[in-house]
TORPA-446804 format. One line per 10 residues: number of its first residue (from 1); their letters; for each residue x, y, z of N, C-alpha, C, CB. Coordinates in Angstrom, 2 decimals. Each point is the difference from the previous one (the first is absolute). Glycine has a CB too. Example, Ala and Ser with C-alpha at 12.3 -4.5 7.8 and 13.67 -1.06 7.14 Angstrom:
BEGIN
1 = as = 13.19:-5.69:7.80:-0.89:1.19:0.00:0.90:1.20:0.00:-1.89:-1.17:1.25 | 1.54:2.22:-1.97:0.82:1.19:0.06:-0.77:1.09:0.73:1.18:-0.63:-2.15
END
This chain:
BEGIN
1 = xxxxxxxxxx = 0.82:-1.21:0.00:-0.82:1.21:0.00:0.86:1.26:0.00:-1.79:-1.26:1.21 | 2.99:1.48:-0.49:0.82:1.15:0.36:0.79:0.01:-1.35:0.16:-0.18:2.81 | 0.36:-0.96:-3.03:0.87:0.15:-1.26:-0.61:0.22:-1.36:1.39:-1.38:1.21 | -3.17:1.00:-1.68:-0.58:0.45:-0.68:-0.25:1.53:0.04:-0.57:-2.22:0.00 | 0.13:2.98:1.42:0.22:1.51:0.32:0.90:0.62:-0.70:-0.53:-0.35:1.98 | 1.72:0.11:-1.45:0.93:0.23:-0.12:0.52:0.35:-1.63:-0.09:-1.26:2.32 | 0.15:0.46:-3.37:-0.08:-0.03:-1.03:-0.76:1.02:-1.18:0.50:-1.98:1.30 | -1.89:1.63:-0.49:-0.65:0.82:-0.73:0.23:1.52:-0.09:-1.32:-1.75:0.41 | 1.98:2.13:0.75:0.65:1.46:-0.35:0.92:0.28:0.26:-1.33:0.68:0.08 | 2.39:-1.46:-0.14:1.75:-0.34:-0.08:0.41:1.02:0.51:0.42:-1.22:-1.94
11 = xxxxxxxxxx = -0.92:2.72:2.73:0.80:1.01:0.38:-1.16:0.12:1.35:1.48:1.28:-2.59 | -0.68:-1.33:3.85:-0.92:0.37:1.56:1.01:0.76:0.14:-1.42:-1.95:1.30 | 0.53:3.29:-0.78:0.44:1.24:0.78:-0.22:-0.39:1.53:-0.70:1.80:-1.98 | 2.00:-1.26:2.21:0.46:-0.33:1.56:-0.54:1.35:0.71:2.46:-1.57:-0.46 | -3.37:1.72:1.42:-0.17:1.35:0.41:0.50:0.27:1.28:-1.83:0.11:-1.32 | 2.11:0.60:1.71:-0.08:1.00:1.66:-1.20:0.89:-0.22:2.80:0.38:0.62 | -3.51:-0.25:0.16:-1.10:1.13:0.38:0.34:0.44:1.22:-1.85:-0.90:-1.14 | 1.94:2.13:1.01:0.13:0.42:1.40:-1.49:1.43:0.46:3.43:-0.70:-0.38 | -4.31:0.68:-0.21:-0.91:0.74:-0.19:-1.43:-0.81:-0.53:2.01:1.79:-0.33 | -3.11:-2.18:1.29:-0.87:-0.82:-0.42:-0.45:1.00:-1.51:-0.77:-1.35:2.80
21 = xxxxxxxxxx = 0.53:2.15:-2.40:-0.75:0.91:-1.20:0.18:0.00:-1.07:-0.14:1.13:1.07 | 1.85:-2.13:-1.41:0.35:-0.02:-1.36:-0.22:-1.48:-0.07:1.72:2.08:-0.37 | -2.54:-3.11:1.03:0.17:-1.27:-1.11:-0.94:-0.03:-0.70:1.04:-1.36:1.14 | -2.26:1.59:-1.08:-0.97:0.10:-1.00:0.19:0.55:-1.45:-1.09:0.16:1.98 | 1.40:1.03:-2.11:0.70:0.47:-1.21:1.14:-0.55:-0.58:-0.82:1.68:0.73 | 1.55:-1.93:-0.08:1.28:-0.76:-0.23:0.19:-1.68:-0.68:0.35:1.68:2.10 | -1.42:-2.09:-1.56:-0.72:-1.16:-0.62:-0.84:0.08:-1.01:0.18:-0.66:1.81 | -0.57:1.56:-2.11:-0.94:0.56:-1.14:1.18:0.07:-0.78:-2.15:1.42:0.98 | 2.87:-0.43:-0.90:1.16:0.52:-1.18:0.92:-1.20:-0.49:0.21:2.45:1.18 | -0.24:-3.79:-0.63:1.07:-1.03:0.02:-1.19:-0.85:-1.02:1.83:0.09:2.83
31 = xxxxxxxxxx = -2.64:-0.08:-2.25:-1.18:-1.05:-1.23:-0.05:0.84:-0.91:-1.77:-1.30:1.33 | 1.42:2.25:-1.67:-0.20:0.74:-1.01:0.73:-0.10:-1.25:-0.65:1.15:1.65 | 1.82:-1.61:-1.04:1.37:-0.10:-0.60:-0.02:-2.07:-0.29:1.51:2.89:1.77 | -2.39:-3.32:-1.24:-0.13:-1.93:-0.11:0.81:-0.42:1.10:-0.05:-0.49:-2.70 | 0.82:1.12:3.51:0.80:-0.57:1.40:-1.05:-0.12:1.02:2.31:1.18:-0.37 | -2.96:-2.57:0.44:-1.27:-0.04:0.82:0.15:-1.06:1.43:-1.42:0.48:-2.53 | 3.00:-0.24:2.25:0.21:-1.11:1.37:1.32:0.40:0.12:-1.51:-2.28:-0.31 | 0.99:3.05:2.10:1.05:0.86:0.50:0.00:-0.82:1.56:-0.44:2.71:-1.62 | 1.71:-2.16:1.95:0.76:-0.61:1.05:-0.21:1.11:0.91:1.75:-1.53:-1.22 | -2.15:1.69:2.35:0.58:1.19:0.91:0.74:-0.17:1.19:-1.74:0.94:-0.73
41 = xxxxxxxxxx = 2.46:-0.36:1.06:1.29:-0.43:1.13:-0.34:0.16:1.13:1.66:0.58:-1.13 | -1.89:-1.44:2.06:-0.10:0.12:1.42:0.90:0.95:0.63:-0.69:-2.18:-0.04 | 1.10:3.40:-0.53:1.75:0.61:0.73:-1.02:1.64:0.68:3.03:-1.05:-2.68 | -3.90:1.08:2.77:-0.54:1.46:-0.05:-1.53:-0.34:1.22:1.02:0.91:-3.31 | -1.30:-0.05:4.36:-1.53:-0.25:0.66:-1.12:0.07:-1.37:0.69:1.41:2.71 | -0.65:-0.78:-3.65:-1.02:0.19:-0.80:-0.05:-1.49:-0.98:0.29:2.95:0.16 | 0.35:-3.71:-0.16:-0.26:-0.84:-1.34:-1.06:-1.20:0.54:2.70:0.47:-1.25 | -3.13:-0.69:2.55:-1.14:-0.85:0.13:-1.25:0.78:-0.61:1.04:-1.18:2.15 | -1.24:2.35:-1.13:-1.23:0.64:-0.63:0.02:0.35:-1.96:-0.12:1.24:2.91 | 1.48:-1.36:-3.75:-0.05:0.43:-0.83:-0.46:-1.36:-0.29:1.40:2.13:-0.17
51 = xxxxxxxxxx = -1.01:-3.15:-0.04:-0.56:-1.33:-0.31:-1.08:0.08:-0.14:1.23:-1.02:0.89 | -1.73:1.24:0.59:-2.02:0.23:-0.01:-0.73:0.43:-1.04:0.11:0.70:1.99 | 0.56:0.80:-1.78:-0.29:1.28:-1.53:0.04:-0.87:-0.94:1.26:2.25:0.47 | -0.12:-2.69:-1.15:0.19:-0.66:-1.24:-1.17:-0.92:-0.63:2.33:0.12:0.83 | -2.63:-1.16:0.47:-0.80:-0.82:-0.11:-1.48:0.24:-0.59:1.52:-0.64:1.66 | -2.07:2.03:-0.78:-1.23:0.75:0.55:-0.14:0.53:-1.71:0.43:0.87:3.26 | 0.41:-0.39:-3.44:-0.26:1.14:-1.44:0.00:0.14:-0.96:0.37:0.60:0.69 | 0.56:-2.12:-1.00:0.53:-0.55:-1.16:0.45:-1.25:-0.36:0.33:1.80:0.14 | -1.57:-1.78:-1.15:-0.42:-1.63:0.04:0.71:-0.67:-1.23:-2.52:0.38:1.07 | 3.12:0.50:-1.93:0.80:-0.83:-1.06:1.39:-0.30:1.09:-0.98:1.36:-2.81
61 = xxxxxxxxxx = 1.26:-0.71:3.48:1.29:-0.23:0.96:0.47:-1.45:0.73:-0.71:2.39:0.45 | 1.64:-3.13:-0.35:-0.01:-1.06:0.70:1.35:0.24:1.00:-1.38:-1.53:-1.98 | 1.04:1.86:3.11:0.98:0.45:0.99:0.33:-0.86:1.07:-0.73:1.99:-0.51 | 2.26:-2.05:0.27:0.92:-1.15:1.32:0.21:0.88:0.93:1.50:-1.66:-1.29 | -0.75:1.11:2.45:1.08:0.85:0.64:1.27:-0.95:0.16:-1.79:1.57:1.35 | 2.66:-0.45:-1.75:1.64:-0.62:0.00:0.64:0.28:0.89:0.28:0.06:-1.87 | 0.51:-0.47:2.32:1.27:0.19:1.05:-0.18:-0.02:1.45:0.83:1.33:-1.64 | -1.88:-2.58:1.57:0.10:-0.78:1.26:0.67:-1.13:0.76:-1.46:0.85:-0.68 | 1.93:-0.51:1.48:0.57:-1.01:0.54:0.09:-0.33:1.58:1.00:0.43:-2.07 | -2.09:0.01:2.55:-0.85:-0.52:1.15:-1.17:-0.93:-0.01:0.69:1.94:0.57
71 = xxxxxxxxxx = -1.52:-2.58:0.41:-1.41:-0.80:0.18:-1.21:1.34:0.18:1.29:-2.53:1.47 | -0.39:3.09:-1.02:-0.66:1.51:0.51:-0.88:0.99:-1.93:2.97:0.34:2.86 | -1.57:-0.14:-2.89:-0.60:0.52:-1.48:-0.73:-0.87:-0.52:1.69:1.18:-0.56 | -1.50:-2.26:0.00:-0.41:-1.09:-0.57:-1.88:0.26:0.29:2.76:-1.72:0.50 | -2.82:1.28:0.65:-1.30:0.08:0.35:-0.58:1.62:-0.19:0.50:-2.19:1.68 | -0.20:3.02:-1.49:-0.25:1.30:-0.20:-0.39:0.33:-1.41:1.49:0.39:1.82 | -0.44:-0.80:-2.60:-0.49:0.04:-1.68:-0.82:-0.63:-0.12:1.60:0.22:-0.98 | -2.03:-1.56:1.16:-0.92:-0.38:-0.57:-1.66:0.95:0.34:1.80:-2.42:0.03 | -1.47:2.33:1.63:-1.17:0.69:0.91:-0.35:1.68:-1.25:1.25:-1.15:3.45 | 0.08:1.52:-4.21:-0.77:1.04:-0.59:-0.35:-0.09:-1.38:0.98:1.23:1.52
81 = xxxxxxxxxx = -0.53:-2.53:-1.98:-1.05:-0.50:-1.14:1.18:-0.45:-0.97:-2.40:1.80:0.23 | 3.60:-2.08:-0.04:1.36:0.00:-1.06:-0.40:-1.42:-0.31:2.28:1.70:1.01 | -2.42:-1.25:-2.59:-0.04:-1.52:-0.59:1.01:-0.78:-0.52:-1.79:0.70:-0.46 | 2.65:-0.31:0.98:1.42:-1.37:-0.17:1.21:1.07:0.76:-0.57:-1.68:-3.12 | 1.59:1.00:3.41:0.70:0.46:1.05:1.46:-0.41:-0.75:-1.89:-0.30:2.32 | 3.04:1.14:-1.59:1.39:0.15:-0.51:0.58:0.10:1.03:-0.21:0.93:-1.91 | 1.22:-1.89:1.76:1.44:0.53:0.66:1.28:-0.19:-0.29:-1.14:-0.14:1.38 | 1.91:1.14:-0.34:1.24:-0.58:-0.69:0.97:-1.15:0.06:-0.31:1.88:0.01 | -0.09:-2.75:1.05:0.60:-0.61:-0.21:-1.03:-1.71:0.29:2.23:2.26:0.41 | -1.55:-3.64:-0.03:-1.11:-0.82:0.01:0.43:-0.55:1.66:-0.51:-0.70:-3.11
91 = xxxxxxxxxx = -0.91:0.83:3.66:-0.17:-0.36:1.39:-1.46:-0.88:-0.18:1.39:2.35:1.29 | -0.71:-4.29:-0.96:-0.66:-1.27:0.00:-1.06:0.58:1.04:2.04:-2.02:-0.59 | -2.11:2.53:1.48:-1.40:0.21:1.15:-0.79:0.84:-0.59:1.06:-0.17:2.15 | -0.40:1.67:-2.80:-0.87:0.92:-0.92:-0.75:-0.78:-1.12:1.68:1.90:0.41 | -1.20:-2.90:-0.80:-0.28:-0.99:-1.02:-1.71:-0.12:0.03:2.56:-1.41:0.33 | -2.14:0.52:0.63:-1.25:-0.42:0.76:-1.01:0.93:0.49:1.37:-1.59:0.60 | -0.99:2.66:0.17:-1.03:0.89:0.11:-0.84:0.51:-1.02:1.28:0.40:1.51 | -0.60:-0.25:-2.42:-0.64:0.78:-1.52:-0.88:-1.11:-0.52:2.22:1.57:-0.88 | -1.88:-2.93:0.91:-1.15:-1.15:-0.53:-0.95:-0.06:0.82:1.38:-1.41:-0.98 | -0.94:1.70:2.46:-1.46:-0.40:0.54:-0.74:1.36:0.03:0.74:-2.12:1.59
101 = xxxxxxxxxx = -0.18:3.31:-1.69:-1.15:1.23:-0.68:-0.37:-0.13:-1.62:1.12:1.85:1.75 | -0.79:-2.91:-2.02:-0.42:0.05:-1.72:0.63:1.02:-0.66:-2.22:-0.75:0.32 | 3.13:1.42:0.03:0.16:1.14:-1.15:1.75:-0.33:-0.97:-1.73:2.24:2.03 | 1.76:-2.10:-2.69:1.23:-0.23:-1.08:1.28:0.86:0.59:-1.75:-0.22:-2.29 | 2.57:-0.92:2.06:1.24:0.67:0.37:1.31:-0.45:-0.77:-1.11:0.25:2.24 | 1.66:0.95:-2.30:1.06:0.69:-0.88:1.38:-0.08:0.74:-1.77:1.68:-1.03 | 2.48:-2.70:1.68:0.71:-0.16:0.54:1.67:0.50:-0.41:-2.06:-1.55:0.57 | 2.49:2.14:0.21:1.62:0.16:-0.58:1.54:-1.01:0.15:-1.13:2.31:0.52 | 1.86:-2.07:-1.77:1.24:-0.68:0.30:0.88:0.39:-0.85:-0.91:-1.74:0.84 | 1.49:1.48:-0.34:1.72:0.77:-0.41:1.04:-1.51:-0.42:-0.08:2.57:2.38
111 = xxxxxxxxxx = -0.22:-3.39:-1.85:1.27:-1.17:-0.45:-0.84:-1.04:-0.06:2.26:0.68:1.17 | -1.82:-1.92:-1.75:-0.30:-1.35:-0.43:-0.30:-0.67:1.22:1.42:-0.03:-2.02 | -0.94:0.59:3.10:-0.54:-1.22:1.13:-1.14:0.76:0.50:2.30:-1.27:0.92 | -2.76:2.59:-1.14:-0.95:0.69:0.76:-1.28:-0.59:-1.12:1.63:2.49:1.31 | -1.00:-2.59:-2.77:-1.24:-0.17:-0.74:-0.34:-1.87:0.18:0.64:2.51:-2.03 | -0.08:-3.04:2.04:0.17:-1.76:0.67:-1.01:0.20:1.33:3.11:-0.77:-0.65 | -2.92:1.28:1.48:-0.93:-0.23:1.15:-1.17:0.64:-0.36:1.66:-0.15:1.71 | -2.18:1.39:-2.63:-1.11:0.54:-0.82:-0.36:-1.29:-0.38:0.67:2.38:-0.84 | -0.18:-2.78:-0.41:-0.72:-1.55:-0.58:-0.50:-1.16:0.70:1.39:0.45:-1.45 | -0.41:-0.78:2.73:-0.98:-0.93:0.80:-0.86:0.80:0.66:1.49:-1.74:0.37
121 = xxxxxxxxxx = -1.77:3.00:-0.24:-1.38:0.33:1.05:-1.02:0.48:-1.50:1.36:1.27:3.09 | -1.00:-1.61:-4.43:-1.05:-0.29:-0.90:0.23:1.39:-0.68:-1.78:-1.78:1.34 | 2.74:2.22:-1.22:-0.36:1.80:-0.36:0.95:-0.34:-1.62:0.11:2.08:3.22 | -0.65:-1.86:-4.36:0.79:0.05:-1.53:0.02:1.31:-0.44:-0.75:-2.19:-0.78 | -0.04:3.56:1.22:0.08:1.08:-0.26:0.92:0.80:1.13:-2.20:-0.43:-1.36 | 3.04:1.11:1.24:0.79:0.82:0.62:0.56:1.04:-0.73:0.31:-1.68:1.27 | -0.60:2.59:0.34:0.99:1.20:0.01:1.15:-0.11:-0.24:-1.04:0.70:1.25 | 1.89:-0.05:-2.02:1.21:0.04:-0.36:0.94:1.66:0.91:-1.14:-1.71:-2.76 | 1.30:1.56:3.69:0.49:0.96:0.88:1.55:0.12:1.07:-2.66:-0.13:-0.32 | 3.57:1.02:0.40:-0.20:1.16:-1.04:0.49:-0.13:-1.39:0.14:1.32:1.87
131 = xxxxxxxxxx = -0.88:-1.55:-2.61:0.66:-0.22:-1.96:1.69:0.51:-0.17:-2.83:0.94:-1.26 | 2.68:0.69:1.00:0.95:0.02:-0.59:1.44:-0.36:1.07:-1.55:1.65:-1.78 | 1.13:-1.44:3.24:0.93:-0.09:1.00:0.81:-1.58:-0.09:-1.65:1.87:1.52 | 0.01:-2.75:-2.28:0.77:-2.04:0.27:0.34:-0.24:-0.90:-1.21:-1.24:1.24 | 1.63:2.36:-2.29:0.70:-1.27:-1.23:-0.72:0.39:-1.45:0.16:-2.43:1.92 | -1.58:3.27:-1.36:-0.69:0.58:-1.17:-0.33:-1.28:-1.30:1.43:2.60:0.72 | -1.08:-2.09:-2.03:-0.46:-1.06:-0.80:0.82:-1.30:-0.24:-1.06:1.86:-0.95 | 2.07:-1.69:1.32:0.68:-1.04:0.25:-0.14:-0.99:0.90:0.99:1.32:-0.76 | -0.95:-1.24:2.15:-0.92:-0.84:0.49:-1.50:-0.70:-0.21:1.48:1.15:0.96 | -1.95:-0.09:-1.71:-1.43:-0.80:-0.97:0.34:-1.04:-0.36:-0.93:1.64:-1.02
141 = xxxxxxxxxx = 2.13:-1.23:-0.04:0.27:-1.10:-0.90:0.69:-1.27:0.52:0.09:1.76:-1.57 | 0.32:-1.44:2.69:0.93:-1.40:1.01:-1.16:-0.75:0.09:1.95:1.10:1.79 | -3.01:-0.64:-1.21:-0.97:-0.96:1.08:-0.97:-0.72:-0.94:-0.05:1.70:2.20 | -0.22:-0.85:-3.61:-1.00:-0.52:-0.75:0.57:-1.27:-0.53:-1.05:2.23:-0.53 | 1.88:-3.09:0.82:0.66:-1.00:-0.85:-0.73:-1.12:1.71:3.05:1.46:-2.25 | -2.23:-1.41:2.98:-0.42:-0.74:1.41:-1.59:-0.35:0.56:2.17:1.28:0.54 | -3.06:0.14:-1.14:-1.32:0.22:0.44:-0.36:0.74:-1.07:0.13:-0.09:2.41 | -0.94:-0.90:-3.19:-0.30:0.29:-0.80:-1.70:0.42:-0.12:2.26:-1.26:-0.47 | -2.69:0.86:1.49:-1.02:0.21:0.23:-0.71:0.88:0.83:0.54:-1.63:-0.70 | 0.18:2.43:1.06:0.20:1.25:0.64:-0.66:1.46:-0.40:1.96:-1.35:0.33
151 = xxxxxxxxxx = -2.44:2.26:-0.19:-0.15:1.22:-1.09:0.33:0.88:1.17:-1.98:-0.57:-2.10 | 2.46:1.66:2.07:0.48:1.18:0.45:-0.82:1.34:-0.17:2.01:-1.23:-0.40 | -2.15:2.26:1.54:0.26:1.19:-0.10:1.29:0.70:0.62:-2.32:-0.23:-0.24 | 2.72:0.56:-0.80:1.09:0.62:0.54:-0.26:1.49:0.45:1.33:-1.58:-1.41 | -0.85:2.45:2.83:-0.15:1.16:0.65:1.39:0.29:0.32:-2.34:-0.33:0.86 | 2.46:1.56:-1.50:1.03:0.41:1.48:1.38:0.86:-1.27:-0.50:-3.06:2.61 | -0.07:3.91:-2.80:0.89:0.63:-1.06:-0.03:-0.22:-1.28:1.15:0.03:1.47 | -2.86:0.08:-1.64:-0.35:-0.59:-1.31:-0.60:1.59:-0.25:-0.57:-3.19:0.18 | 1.22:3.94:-2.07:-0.49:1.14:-0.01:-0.74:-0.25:-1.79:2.07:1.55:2.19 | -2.30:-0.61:-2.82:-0.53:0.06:-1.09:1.00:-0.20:-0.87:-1.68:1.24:0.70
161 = xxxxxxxxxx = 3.23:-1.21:-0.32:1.26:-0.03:-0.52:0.48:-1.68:-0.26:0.48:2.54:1.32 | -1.21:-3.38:-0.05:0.54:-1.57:-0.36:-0.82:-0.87:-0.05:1.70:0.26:0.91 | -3.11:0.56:-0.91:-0.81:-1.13:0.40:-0.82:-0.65:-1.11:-0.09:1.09:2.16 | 0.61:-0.68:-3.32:-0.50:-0.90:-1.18:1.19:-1.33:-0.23:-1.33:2.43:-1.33 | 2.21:-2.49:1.73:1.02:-0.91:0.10:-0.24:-1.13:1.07:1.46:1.88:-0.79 | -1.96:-1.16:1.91:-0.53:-1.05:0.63:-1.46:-0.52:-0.25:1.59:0.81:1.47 | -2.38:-0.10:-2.08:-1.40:-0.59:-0.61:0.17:-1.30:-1.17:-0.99:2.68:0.33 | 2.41:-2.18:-0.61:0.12:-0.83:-1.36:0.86:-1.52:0.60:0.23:2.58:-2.00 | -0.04:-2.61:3.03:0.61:-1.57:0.88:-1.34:-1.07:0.12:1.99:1.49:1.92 | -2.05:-2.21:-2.94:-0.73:-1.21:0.38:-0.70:-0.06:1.34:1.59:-1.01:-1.39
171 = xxxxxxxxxx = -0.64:1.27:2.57:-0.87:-1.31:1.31:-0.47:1.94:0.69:2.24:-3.73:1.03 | -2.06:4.97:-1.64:-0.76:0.81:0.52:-1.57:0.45:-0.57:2.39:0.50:0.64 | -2.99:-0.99:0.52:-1.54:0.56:-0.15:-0.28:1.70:-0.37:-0.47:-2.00:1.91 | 0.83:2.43:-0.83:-0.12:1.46:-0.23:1.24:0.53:0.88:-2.79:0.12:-0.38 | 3.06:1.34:0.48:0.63:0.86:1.04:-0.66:0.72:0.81:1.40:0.09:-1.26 | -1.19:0.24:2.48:-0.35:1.14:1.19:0.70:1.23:-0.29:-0.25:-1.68:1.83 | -0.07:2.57:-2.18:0.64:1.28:0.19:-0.62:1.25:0.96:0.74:-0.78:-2.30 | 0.31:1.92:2.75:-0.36:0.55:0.95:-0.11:1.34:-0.95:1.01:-1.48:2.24 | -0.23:1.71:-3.23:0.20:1.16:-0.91:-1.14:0.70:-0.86:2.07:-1.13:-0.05 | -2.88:-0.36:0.05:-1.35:0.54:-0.68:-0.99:0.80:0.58:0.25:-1.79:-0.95
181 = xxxxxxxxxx = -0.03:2.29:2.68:-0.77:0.56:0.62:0.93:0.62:0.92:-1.95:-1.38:-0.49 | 2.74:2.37:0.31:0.94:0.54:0.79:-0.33:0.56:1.32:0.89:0.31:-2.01 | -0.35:0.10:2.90:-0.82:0.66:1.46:0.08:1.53:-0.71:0.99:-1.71:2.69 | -0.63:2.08:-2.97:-0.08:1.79:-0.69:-0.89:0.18:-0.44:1.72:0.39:-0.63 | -2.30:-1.36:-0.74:-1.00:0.12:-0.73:-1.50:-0.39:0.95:1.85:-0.51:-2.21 | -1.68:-0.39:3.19:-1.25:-0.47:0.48:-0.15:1.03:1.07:0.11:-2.61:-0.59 | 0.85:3.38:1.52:-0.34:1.34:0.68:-0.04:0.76:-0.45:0.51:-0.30:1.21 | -0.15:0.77:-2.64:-0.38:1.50:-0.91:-1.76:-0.11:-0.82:3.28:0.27:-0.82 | -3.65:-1.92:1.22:-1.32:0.15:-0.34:0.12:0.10:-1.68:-0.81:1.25:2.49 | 1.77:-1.59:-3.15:0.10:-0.10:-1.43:-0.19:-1.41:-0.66:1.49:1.91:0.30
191 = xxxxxxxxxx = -2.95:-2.19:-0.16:-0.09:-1.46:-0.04:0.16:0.17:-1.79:-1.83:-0.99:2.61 | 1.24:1.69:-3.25:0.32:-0.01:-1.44:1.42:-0.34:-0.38:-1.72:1.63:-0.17 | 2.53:-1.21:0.59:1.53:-0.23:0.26:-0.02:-1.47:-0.16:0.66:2.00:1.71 | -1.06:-2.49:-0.72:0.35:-1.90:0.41:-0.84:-0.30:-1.18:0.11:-0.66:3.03 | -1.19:1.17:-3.41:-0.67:-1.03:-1.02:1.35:-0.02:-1.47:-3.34:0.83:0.86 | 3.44:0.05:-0.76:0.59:-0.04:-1.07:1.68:-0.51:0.01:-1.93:1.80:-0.50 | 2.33:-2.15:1.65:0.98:-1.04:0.68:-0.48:-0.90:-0.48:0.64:0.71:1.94 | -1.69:-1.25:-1.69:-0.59:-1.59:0.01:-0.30:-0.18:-1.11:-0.89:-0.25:1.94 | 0.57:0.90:-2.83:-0.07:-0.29:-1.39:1.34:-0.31:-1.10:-2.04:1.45:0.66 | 3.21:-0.50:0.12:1.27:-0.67:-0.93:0.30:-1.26:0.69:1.21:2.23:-0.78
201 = xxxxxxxxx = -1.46:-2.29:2.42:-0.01:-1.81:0.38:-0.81:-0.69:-1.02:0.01:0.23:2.63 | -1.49:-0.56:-2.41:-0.62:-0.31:-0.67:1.02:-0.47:-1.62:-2.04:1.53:1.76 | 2.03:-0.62:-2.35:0.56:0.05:-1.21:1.35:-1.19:-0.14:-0.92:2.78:-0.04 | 2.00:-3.08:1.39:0.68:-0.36:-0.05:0.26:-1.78:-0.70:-0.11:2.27:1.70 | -1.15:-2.87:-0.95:-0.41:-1.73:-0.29:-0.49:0.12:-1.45:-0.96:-0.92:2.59 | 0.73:1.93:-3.56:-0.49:0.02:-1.51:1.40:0.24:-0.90:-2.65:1.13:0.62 | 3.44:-0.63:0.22:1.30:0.45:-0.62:1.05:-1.74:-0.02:-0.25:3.30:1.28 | 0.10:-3.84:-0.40:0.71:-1.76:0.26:-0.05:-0.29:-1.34:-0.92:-1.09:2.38 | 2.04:0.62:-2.85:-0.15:-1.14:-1.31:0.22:1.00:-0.97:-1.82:-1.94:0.69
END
């Protein structure tokens, strides 16, 4: 189910909100643009209630929350409606928590033994985190030979500059980016700005091949 998501719009905007007042619009300006499955970061007090918003206002929208790595958050996102969940890295008990709330999860890893213990707790879709920091496309290309059955998002220093290179790696589903929704642009209230970010993303998975 996550890795079908995922696919279908090969580019997720990574958000910070730090202002409830901007996720509604902000989520508007990101679909508008076909980026209809956004990530928002647990790093800010506003991104539960922005979840809510998201949920409440905008219904082409399909909204996670990322960058958990508590039982605490965990349960909190879901409690505000996040329909699949991220992190960065992979924790076997978080595992479990996320199956028995039913909601999809986007687990992270950085090396072959982190993604090995992913596969026995059943997980074939993963976070690829931090990208360019582990090895970037090169490491893609190591692991896709071993695990082949694997698909990736890769996050973590992914810009409009590399990320058709990594769209274009076989075992990657889509990318996370943070660039497509900058904190400047989402506190200057220039959501026209981001749409039109998300549209040269967008543009990027038509450009492959």
């Amino acid at each position: 189910m996550l890795r079908k998501l995922l696919s279908r719009v090969s580019v997720v905007p990574v958000i910070t909100i730090r202002d409830v007042a901007h996720a509604v619009p902000l989520a508007e300006a990101l679909c508008e643009a076909g980026l209809t499955v956004l990530e928002v970061t647990l790093r800010s007090a506003a991104a539960l209630p922005a979840i809510e918003a998201m949920r409440r206002g905008v219904a082409e929208a399909t909204v996670g929350a990322g960058t958990f790595v508590m039982r605490e958050q965990l349960a909190a996102a879901v409690a505000a409606g996040s329909q699949f969940l991220v992190s960065p890295g992979f924790s076997a008990a978080l595992a479990v928590e996320a199956r028995r709330a039913g909601v999809p999860l986007l687990p992270g890893v950085a090396t072959a033994s982190e993604l090995m213990a992913a596969l026995e707790a059943g997980f074939d879709t993963l976070k690829f985190f931090p990208a360019e920091q582990t090895g970037g496309i090169a490491m893609l290309k190591a692991l896709a030979q071993p695990f082949p059955s694997v698909a990736f998002c890769p996050t973590g220093g992914i810009t409009v500059h590399n990320a058709r290179e990594y769209l274009a790696q076989p075992n990657v589903t889509a990318v996370g980016m943070s660039s497509v929704a900058p904190a400047g642009l989402i506190e200057a209230g220039d959501f026209a700005g981001i749409t039109a970010l998300a549209r040269i993303a967008v543009a990027l998975k038509s450009r492959v091949g």
